[in-house]
Backbone as CSV, one residue per row, in Angstrom:
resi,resn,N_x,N_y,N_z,CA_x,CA_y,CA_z,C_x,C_y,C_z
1,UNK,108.644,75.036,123.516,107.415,75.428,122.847,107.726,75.823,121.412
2,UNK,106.692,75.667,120.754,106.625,76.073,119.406,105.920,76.642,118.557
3,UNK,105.945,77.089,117.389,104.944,77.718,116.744,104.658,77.277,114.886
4,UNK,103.449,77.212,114.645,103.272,76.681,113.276,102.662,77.804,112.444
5,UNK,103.392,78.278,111.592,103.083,79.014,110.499,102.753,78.396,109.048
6,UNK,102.023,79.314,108.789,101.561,78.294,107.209,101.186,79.842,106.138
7,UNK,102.089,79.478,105.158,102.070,80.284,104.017,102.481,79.704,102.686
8,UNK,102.023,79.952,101.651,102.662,79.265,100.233,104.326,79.447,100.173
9,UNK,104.477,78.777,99.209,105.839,78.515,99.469,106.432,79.132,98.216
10,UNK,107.358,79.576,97.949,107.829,80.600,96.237,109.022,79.722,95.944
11,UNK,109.336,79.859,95.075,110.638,79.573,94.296,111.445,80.129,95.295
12,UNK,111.874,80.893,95.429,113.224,81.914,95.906,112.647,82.275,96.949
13,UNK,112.392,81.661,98.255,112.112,81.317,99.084,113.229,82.251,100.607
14,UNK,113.223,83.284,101.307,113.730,83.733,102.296,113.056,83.576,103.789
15,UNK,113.251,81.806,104.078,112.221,81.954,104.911,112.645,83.312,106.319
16,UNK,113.549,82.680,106.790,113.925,83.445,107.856,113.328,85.141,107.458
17,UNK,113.966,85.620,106.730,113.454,87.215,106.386,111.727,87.504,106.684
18,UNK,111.209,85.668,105.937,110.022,86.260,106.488,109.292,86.524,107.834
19,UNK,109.862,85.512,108.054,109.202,85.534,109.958,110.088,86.806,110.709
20,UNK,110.948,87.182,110.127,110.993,88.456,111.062,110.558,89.568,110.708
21,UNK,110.528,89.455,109.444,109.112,90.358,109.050,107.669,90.480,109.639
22,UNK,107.494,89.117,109.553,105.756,89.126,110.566,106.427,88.925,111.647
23,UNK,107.319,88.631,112.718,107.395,88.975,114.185,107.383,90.718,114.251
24,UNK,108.479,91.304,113.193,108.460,92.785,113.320,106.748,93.416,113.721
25,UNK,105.682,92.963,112.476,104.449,93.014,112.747,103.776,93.478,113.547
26,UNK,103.965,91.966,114.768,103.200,92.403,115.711,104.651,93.067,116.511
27,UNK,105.333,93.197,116.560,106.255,93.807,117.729,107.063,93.108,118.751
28,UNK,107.409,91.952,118.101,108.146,90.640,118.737,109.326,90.577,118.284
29,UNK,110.441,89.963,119.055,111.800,90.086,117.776,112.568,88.758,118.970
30,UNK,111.978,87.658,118.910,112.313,86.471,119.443,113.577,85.791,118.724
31,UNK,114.405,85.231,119.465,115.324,84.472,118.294,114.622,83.137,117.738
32,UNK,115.374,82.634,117.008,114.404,81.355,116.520,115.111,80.566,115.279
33,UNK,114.958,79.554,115.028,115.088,78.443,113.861,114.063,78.350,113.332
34,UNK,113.550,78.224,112.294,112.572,77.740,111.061,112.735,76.847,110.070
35,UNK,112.383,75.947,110.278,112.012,74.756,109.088,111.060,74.278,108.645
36,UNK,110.856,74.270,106.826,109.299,73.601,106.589,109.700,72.357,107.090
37,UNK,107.970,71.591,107.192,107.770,70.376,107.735,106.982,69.561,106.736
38,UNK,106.596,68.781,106.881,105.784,67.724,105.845,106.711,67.028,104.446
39,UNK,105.972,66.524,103.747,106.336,65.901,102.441,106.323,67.569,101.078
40,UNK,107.356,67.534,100.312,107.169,68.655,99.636,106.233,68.109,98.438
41,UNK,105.662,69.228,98.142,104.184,68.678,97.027,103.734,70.231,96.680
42,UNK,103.781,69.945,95.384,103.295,71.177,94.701,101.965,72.201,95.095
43,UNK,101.229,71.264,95.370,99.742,71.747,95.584,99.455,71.281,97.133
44,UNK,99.982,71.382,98.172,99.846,72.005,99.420,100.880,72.449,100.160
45,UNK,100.313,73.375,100.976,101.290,73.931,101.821,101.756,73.185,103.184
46,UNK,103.426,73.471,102.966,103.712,72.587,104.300,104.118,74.246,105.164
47,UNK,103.896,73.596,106.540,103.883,74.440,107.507,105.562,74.396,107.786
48,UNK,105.611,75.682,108.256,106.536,76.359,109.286,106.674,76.027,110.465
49,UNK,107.902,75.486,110.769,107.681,75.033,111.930,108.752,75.901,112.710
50,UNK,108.203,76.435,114.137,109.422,77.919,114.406,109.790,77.285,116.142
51,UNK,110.566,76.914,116.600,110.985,76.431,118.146,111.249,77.909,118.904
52,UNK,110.973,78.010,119.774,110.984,79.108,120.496,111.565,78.908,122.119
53,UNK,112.364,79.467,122.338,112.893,79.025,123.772,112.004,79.061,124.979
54,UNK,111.305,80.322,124.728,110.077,80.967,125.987,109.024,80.379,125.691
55,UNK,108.197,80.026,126.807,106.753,79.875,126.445,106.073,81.197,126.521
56,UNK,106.595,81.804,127.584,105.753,83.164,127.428,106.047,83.820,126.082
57,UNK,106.940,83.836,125.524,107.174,84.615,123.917,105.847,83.892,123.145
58,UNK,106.073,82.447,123.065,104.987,81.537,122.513,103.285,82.395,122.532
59,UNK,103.381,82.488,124.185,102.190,83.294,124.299,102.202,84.281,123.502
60,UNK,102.849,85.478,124.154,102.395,86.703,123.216,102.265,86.895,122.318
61,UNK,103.145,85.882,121.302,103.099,85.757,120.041,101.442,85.566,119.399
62,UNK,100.914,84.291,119.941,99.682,84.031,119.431,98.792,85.009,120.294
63,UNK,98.934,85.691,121.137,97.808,86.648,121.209,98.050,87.751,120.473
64,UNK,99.206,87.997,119.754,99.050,89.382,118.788,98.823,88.627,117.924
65,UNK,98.634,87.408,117.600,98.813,87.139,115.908,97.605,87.636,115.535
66,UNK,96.330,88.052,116.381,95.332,88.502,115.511,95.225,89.471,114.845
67,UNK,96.370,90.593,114.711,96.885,92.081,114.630,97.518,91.839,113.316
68,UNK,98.085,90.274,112.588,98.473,90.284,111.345,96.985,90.021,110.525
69,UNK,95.740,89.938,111.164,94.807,90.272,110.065,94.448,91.355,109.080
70,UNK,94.982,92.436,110.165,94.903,94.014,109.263,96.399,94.122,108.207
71,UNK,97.226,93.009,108.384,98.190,94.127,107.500,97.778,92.945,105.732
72,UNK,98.128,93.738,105.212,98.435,93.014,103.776,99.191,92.173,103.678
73,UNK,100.522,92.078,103.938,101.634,91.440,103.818,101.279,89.702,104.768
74,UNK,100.714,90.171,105.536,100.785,88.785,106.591,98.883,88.267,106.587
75,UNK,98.358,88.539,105.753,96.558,88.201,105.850,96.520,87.062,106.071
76,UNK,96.994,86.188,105.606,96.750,84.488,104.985,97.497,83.685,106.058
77,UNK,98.862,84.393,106.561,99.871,83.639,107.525,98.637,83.711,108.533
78,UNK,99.137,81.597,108.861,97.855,81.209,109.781,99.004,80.556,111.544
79,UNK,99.002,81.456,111.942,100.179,80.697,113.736,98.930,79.792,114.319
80,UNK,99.594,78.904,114.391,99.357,78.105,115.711,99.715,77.659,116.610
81,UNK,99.604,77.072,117.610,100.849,76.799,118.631,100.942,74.477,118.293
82,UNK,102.037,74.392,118.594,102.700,73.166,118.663,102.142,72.181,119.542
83,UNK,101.373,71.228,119.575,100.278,70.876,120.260,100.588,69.074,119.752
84,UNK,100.875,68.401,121.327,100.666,66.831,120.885,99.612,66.156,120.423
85,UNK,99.308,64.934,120.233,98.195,64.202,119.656,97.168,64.102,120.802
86,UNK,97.317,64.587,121.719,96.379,63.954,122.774,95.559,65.798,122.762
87,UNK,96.419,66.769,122.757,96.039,68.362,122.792,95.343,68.770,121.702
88,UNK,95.872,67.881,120.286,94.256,68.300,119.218,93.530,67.910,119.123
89,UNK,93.375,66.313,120.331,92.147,65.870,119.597,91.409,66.208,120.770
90,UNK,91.566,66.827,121.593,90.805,68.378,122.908,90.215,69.438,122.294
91,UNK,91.439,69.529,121.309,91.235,70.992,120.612,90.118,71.077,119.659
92,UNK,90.333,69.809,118.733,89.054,69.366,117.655,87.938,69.181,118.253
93,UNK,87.483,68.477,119.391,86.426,68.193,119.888,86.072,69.795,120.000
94,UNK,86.574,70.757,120.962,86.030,71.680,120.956,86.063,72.675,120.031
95,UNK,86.544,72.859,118.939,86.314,73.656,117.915,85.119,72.778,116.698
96,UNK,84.878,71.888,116.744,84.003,70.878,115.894,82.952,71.418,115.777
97,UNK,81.978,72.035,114.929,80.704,72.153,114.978,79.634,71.287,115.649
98,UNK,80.121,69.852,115.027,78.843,69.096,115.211,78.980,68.646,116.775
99,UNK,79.967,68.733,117.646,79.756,68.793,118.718,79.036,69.505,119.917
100,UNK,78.861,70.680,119.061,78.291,72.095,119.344,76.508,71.916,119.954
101,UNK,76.224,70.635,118.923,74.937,70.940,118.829,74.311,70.469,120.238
């Protein structure tokens, strides 16, 4: 299992420091690898991509992630979980507005 983080990216860049910073957060302290993903490009952000051994860590993780809305430091960091092509386009249908109607 896995997890997708998304934050701007800096010059002087510590990724690792950061994610254990926002795991510290919510109160998680999982081991883990981190690598951005995508094409590098000035003007978007490529995601974080974090492998996680547990699925249950996976879990808890994204059910506290709503607890990095209150802090300052982590507002914008967006988790998601690691999801094949067949699981977003489940996921899109049901998050879609216009399906809604």
């Amino acid at each position: 299992m896995s997890l997708f983080l998304a934050w701007p990216k800096k010059t002087q860049e510590d990724l690792d420091g950061k994610i254990v910073s926002l795991f510290e957060e919510i109160e998680e302290k999982p081991s883990f690898e981190a690598d951005r993903v995508g094409k590098v490009s000035e003007d978007q952000i490529r995601p974080v991509k974090v492998p996680l051994r547990n699925c249950e860590t996976v879990r808890q993780l994204l059910l506290r992630a709503k607890e990095l809305k209150t802090t300052t430091a982590h507002r914008k960091v967006y988790i998601s979980p690691d999801r094949s092509p067949e699981e977003r386009t489940k996921h899109r249908q049901l998050v879609d507005p216009r399906t809604l109607r």
